[in-house]
N, C-alpha and C positions, 0 to 999 in steps of 0.2 A: 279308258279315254274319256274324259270331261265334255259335255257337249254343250256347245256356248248359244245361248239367244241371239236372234238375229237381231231383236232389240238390243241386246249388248254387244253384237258386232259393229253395229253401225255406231254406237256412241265409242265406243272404241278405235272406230277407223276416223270420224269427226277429231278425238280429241289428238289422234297422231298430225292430223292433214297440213296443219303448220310446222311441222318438223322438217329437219334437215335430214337428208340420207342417212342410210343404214350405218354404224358402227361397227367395228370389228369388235369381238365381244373377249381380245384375251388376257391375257394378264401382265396388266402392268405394274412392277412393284415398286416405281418410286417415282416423283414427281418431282424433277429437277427443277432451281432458278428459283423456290421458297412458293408460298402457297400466297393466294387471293383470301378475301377475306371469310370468315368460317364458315357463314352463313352461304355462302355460295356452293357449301361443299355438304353431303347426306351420306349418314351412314346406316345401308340396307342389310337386314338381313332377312334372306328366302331359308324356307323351311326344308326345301328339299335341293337338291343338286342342280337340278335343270330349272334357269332363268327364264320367265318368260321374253323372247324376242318384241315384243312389242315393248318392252321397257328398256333395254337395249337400243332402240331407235331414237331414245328421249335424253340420254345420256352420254357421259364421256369417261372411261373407267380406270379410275385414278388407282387403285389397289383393288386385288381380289386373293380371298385364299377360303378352301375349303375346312368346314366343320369336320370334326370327330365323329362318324355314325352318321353324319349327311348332312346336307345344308350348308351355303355359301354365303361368308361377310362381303361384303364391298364399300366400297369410298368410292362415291360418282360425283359429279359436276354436272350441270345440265346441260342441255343443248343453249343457244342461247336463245331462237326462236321459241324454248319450251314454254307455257306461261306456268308461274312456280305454282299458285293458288290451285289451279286445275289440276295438276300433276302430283301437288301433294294429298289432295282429297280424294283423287282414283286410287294412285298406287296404294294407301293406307289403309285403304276397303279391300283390298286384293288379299283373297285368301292363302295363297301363299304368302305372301310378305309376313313374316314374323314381327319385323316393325321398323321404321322409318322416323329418323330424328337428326337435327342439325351437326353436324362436324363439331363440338364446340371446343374453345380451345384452351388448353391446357397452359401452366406458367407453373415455372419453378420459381420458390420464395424467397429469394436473397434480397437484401435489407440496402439499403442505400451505404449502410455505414455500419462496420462492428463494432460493439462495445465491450467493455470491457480492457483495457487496455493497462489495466492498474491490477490482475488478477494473474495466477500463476498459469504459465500456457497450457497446461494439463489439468487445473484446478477440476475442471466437472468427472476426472475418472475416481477421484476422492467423494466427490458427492453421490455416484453413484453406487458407491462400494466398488467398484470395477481394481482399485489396489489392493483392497483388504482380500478380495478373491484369488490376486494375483500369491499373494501371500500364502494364503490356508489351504487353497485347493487345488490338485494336482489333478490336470485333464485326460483323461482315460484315452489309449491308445486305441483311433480307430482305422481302419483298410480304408472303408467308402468314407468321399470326402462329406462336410455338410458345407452346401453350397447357398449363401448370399447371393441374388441378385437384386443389381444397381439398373433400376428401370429409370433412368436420365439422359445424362447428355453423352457419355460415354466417360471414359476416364485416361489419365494419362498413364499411358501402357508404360510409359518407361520410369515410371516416380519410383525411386529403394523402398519409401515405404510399402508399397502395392506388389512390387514385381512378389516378395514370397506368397501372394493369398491370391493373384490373379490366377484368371485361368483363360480358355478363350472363351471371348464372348459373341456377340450378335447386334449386327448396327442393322435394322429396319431400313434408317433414313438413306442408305445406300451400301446394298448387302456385298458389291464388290472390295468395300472398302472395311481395314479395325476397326470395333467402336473407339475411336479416338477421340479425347475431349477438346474443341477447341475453344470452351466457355468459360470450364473450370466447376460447374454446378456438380456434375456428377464424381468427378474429379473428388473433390470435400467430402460429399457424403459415405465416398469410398475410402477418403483418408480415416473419417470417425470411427468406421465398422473396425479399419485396423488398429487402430489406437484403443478402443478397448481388448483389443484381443493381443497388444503388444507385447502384455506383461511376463507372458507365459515365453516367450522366445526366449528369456535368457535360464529358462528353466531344462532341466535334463531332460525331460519327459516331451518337449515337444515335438512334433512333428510340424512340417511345413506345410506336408500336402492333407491335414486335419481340415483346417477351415479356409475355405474358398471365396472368393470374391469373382462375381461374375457380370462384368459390364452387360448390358442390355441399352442401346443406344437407340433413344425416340424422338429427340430434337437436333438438333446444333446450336441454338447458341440462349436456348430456354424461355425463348417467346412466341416461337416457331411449332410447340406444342399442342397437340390435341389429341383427345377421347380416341379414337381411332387406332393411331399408332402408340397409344401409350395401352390401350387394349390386347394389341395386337404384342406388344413387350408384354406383359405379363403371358401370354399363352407361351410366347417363344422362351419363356423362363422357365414353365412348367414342363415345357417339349423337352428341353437341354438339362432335368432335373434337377432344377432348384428345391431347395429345400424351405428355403424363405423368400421375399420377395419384399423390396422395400423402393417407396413411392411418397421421392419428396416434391409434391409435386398433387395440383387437383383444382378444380375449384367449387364455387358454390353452387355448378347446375348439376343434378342428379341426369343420369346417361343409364339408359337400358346397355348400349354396349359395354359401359366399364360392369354393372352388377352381372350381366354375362359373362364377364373376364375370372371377375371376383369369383363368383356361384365356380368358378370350372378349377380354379385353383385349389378353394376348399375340398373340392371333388377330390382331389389327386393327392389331398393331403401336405398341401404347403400353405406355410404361415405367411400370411400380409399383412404391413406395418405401414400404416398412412401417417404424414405429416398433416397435421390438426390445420396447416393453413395460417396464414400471417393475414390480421385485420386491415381492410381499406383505410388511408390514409388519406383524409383531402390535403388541397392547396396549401391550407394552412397549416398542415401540420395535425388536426385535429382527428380522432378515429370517428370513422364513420358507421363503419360495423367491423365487428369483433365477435359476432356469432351469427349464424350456427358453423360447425364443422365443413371444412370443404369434403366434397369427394373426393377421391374413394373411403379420404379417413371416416367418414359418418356409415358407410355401411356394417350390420352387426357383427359380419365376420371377418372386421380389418381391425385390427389395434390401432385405434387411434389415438397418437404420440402428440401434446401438447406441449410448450417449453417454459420455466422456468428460468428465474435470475439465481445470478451469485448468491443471492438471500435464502432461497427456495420458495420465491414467491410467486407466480405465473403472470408473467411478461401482460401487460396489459392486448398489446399488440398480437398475444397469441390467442386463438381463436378457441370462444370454449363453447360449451353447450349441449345436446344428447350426443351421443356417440365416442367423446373423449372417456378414453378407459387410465390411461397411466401419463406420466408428466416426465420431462428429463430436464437437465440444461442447457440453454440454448444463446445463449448470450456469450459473445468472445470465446468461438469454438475454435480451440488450435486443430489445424492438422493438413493434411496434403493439399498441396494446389498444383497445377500445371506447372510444366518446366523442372521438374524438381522440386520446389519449395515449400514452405508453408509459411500458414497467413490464419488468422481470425475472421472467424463470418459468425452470424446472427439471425435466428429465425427459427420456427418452426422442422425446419428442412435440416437440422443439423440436432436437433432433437431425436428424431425419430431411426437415424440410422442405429443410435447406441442400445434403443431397444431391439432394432432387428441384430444387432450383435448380440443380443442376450438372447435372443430367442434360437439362435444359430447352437449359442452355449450350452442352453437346456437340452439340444437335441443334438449335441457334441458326448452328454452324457447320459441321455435317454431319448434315441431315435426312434423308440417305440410309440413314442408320444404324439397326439390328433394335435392338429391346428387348432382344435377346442382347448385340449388339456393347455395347450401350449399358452394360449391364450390368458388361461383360466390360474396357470402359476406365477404369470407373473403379476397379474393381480392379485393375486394371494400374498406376494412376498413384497408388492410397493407398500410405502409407506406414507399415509393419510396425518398427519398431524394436526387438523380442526377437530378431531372427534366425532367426526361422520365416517360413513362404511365407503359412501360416493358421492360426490358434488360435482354441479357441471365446471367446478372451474380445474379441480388439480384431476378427477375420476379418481379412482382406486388410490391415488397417491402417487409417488418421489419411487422411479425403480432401484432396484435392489440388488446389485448384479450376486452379490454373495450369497444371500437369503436364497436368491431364485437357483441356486447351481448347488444348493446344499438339500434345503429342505425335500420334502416327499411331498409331492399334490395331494389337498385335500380333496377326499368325494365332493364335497361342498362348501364351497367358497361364500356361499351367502351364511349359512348360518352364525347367530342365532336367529332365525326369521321366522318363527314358532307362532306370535300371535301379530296380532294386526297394530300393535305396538311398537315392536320389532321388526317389521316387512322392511325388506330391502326396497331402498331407491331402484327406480327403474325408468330411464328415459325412453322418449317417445322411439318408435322404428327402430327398435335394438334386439336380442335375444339373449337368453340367459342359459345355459346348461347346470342343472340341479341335482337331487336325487333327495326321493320319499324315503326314508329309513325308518319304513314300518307304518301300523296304523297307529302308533302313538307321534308319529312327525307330521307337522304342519309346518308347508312354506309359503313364505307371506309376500306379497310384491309390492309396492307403492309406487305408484304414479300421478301424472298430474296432466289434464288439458287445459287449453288456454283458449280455446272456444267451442264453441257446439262444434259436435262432427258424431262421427262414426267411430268406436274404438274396436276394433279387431284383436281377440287373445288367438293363437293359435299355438297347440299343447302336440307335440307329437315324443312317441317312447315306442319299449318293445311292444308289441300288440296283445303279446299274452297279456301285459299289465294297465293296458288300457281301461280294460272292464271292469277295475275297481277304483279308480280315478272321481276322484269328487272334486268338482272347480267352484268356489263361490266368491261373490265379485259385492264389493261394499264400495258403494257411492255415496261419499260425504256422511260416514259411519254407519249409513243405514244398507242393511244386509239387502240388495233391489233382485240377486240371481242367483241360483245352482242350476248346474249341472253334471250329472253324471256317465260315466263312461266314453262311448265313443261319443254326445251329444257336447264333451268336453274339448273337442277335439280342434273343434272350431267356431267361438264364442261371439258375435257380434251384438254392440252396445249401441245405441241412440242416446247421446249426453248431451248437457252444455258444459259450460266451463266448472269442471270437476276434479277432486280427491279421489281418486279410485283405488282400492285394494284387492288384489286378486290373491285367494288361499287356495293354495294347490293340498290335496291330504290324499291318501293310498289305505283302503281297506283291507290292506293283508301285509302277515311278519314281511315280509320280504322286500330288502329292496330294489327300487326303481327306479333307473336314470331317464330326465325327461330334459328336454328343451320345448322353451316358454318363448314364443315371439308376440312381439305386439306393433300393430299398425294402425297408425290415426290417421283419420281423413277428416277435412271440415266438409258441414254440411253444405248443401248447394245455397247459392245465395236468393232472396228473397224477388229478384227478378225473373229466376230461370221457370220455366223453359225456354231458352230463350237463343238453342244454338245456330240457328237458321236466323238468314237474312227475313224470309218470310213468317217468321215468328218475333222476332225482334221487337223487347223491353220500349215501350213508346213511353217517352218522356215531353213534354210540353217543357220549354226551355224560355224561360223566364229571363229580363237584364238581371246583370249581374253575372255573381256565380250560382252555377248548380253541381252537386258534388250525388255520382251512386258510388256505394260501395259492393264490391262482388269479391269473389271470389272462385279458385280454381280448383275445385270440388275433384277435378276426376280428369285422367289421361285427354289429351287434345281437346280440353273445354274449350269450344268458341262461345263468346257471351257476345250478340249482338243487340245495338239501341238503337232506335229508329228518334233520332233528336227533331223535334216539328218548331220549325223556326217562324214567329209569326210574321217578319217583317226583315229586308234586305238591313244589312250590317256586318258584323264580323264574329267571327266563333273562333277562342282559342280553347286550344284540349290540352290536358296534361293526367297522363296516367302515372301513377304513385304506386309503387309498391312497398310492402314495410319488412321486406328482406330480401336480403340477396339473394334466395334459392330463385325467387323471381326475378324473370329478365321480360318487360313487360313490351307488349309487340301492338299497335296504334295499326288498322284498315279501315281508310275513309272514304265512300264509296257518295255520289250522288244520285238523289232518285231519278231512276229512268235509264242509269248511265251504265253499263256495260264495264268500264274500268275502273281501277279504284286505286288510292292512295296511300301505299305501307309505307309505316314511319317507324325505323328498325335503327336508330344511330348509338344507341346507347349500349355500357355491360349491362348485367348481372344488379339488381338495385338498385339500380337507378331511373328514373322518371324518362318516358317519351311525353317532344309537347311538338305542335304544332297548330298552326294558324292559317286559318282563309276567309275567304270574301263569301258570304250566302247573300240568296234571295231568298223570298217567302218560300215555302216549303219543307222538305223531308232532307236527312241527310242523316246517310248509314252510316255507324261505327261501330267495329268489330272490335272488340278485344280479347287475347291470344298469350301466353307463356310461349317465348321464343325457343323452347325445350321441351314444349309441347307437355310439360308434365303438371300434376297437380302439385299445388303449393300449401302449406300449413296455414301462412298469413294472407290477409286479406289485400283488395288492393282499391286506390281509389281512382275515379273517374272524375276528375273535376274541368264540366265545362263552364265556360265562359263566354256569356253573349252580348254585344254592344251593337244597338242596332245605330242605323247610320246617320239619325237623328240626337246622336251622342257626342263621345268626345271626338276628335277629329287627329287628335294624336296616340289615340291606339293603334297599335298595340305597347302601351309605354310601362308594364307592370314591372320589371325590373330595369336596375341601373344599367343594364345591356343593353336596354330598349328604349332608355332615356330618351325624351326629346331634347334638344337645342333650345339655350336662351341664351339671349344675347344682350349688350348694354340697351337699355331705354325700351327693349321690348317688354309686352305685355302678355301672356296666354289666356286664353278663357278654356279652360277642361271642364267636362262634367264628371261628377259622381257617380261611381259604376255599383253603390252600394257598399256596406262595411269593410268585403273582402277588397276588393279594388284599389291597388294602390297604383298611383301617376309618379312616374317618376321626371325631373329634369336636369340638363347638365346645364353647368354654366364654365368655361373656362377663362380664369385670369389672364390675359396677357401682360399685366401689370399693375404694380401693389398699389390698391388704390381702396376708399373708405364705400363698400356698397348698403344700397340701402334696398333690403327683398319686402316686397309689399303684398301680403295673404288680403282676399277677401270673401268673404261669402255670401251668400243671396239673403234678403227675409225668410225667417221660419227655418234655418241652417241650425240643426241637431247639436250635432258638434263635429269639428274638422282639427285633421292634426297639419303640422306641416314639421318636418325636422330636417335640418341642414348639416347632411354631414362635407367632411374632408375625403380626399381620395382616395382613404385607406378607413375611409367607409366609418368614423370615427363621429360620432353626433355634437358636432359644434351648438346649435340652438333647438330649440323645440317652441313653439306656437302653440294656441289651444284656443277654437275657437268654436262660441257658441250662440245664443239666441241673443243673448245680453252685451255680448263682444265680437262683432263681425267683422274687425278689420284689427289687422294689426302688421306692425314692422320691424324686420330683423337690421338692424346699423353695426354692420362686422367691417374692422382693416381686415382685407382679403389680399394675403400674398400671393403670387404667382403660381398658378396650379388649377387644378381643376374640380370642382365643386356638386355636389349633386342635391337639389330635391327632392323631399319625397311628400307625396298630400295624400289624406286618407279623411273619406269622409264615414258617418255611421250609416248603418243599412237605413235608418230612415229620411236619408239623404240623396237616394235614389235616384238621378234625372235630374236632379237642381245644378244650376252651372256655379264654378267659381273661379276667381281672376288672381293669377298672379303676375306681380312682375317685380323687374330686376333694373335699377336704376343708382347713377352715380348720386 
């Protein structure tokens, strides 16, 4: 029995004391009427069986199911009296809690619109090889089926194509009910698995009950998705014995529960096939990001499936980068849809099924085969056409379905990787399984970081053959490390932005199969320590902008800045991240003040900003990974201060924030410095000839002003300086609505200048 501090009783009985009564602690397995938003929802997991009651008081218990060998997941909601900041910083210290992270939420990739519509419905089972197998090879009679599961949305039980390769499946999202698809996502991805496998049915030799399809239903209608129950599908796949497991479906926040989903399937010996993930598309049409890998495809022991076009050339739109191992076609994919029918879709998510049909294939004809090997042949048999071994955009190459259902696995897929010439690519968080064949073999690895960090090698094999193990590690050609034997076993490096080559070599005839893992982490940033409010990075916050860069070096970094504002004015924030695994999280606290201000509105990549009124003083910001995890890329912190002897129409830095001008009015704005831009609207209500009048003070650097149209289109530009301080734009201005923009140089600081808008 544990015996608890009376000092930790009491801080314990304080932090319950605003809670609502006790909860009933049992199992609830679904959460009718669709969920609130993600962040409202936490997913725990206790190390051992028995929860503690005092965390039970603080919650509301949306799913629970127990671990294999001990230990409880759960999906809770909070009380709503609970306060989230206090409650997430006890329980995550609580030594039972294995660990504690946002719900976050899941989305299946279908495309607005498929393409392809000029191409044969079938065309990608020809690109794959998937006919030419249909032809040559005859599938070996087997009793036990190999089973497929479709971790989506459910599928349509009654489609002809499906009903010979269905079996019964498992709907999570309401276990009284079939996984029955009422979206169509999972539907598709179940039509692709049978359409490569179709060819064989008109063959003697088939059997029906050979290859399986086995619905596993974790949304309804594919927005509705999250880490949680898509976790909780792949276990119930692994329960019902799957053989493979395919997951069109993920995104770019890494989740301690999905790598515990993953880590327990590999355990069990089933193969998982991630969908590489479809790039963010803005407003206009434009990609935003198109790397890295969503999850679960980027973890090392998920095949992650990329898509190419009709050409064989990979979809801009498909997401590449460490973690993609093989590519398929993904563009105007025929095959099953709801009701019966079929239809063409596009995406990533219709990629990936055709490899977990091949991986089903390999172990149609060789069930002896590890989720490794499995892995490991079909990279052996895709087809790379650049003349590389792996790149982040196709990995390994174009699958293969003939090569992979023929050939015999090789010991080693990487070689030749003999000298440091030769070393195989090797992306960042991945793992590689090899083998030393003798002390005349050397295997060579190449990688590459992209900032200072930490590089983690971790080497593990049979133990007998550890002990003649030699690891040496070449940074930017120069030989920096050996080690030998067990001291190989787990290598940690201090780098900057480096060419790394790790040479694995075995001093005895015999060989040795080993798996090589590697994990980077960037170094801490040059403000830390800095995770305590009472430690907190002090910056002196000058007009204008001030810009820190940090970064999240390590599991639940809080970075806090104590901002010291000389004089009453206005502070706007805007945190930047430079990737999507980042989902950046904004606490703005005042000094002295007890509560504070989180600004959570945005996904995954995208900027939090927000603006308030200061006086003289201190004013706390905390910045947080909404995912609580450590990030690769850096992120930035740009404030902005305007004290209130400034311009008087801040906050006006974008067209969103525009001020109002009107006929015959005049503005005087000041310059907030280089970065500072003022924005103004003006709207026509009728065609009429305006005349805009720019002016600047004596000793004015230089100032822009440019006038665009409502589709943001730059009509004129201005340019003014020491020698030209006024000048006027005379445009026919049809009916519509207009905007300014004035930009002054940083040594323009505080000087006022006048515009105005006159018939």
């Amino acid at each position: 029995m544990r015996i608890i501090s009376w000092w930790t009783l009491i801080l314990l009985l304080l932090f319950l004391s605003g809670c609502q009564g006790v909860k009933e602690g049992g199992y609830t397995e679904v959460v009718k009427g669709g969920k609130g938003k993600a962040e409202k929802e936490w997913v725990v997991k206790w190390k051992n069986n028995e929860v503690d009651p005092a965390f039970l008081q603080t919650v509301q218990i949306l799913h629970r199911t127990r671990e294999e060998g001990g230990g409880v997941r759960m999906l809770i909601r909070l009380e709503a009296s609970v306060e989230e900041e206090k409650w997430l910083e006890y329980w995550s210290a609580n030594e039972d809690v294995e660990f504690i992270h946002p719900n976050q939420k899941y989305k299946v990739e279908a495309r607005d619109e498929a393409t392809g519509d000029h191409l044969d419905k079938r065309y990608y089972l020809d690109r794959i090889a998937a006919s030419k197998a249909w032809e040559k090879v005859r599938l070996p009679k087997r009793k036990e089926s190999i089973i497929v599961a479709v971790v989506d949305t459910g599928v349509d039980l009654d489609h002809p194509a499906l009903q010979p390769y269905l079996m019964q499946g498992v709907n999570l999202k309401d276990p009284s009910l079939p996984p029955e698809d009422r979206m169509g996502h999972g539907t598709h991805v179940a039509g692709v698995i049978a359409e490569v496998w179709s060819g064989w049915k008109k063959t003697d030799d088939w059997e029906e009950s050979s290859l399986r399809i086995m619905p596993v239903k974790v949304m309804e209608d594919g927005s509705d998705g999250d880490v949680y129950f898509t976790a909780e599908g792949i276990r119930a796949a692994v329960r019902e014995k799957a053989d493979v497991i395919v997951l069109a479906q993920g995104s770019w926040t890494y989740s301690e529960t999905m790598e515990d989903a993953i880590q327990f399937a590999e355990e069990k010996g089933v193969t998982v096939v991630g969908a590489a993930g479809n790039a963010r598309i803005s407003n206009e049409g434009h990609i935003v990001y198109n790397s890295p890998l969503y999850y679960p495809a980027a973890f090392p022991t998920v095949l992650g499936v990329g898509s190419v076009g009709p050409d064989g050339k990979v979809v801009p739109t498909s997401n590449i980068g460490s973690g993609i191992d093989v590519v398929a076609p993904g563009e105007g994919i025929w095959a099953a849809v709801p009701e019966g029918k079929y239809a063409k879709d596009s995406g990533t998510s219709f990629a990936a099924p055709q490899v977990g049909a091949l991986a089903a294939l390999i172990l149609q004809r060789q069930p002896e085969l590890s989720p490794a090997e499995v892995r490991n042949l079909i990279r052996q048999t895709a087809q790379l056409k650049t003349g590389d071994r792996w790149n982040q955009f196709y990995g390994f190459g174009m699958i293969n379905v003939h090569a992979a259902i023929t050939e015999e696995p090789l010991p080693d897929i990487f070689e030749p990787n003999n000298t440091r010439e030769t070393a195989m690519p090797f992306s960042l968080d991945q793992m590689y399984e090899g083998v030393l064949d003798g002390r005349a073999d050397q295997d060579c690895y190449q990688l590459n970081t992209s900032y200072p960090g930490t590089l983690t090698f971790s080497l593990t094999g049979k133990k007998e053959g550890m002990k003649d193990v030699t690891l040496e590690v070449f940074i930017e050609g120069k030989k920096e490390v050996q080690y030998r034997g067990r001291e190989a076993e787990h290598v940690r490096l201090t780098l900057s932005r480096s060419q790394v080559v790790a040479c694995l070599s075995h001093d005895t005839d015999s060989s040795w199969k080993y798996t090589l893992k590697n994990q980077f982490r960037q170094e801490a940033d040059e403000q830390e320590e800095n995770d305590h409010q009472w430690n907190a990075y002090s910056v002196k916050v000058n007009p204008g902008y001030n810009s820190l860069k940090g970064t999240f070096h390590k599991k639940r970094d809080n970075d806090w800045y104590r901002l010291d504002i000389p004089e009453a004015g206005r502070l706007n924030l805007e945190l930047n991240v430079w990737s999507p695994r980042g989902d950046p999280v904004l606490y703005i606290q005042r000094e002295g003040s007890w509560k504070g201000k989180k600004v959570d509105e945005e996904a995954e990549g995208k900027s939090e900003k927000y603006g308030l009124k200061v006086e003289s003083g201190s004013i706390y910001v905390r910045v947080t990974d909404y995912g609580t995890n450590s990030v690769q890329d850096p992120y930035i912190l740009v404030v902005q201060y305007q004290p209130n002897d400034g311009d008087s129409y801040e906050p006006n830095d974008t067209s969103e924030t525009a001020e109002m001008m009107k006929y015959g009015q005049s503005k005087k704005g000041r310059f907030g410095g280089g970065y500072d831009l003022d924005w103004y609207q003006m709207d026509i209500e009728q065609k009429t000839k305006t005349n805009l009048r720019f002016q600047i003070p004596k000793g004015g650097e230089g100032s822009t002003l440019l006038l665009y149209d409502k589709n943001m289109n730059v009509m004129e530009k201005l340019e003014l300086s020491k020698g030209n301080r006024s000048a006027t734009i005379s445009q026919d201005l049809n009916v519509g609505t207009y905007f300014i923009r004035i930009q002054g140089s940083s040594a323009d600081l505080g000087k006022e200048y006048q515009v105005g808008f006159f018939r």
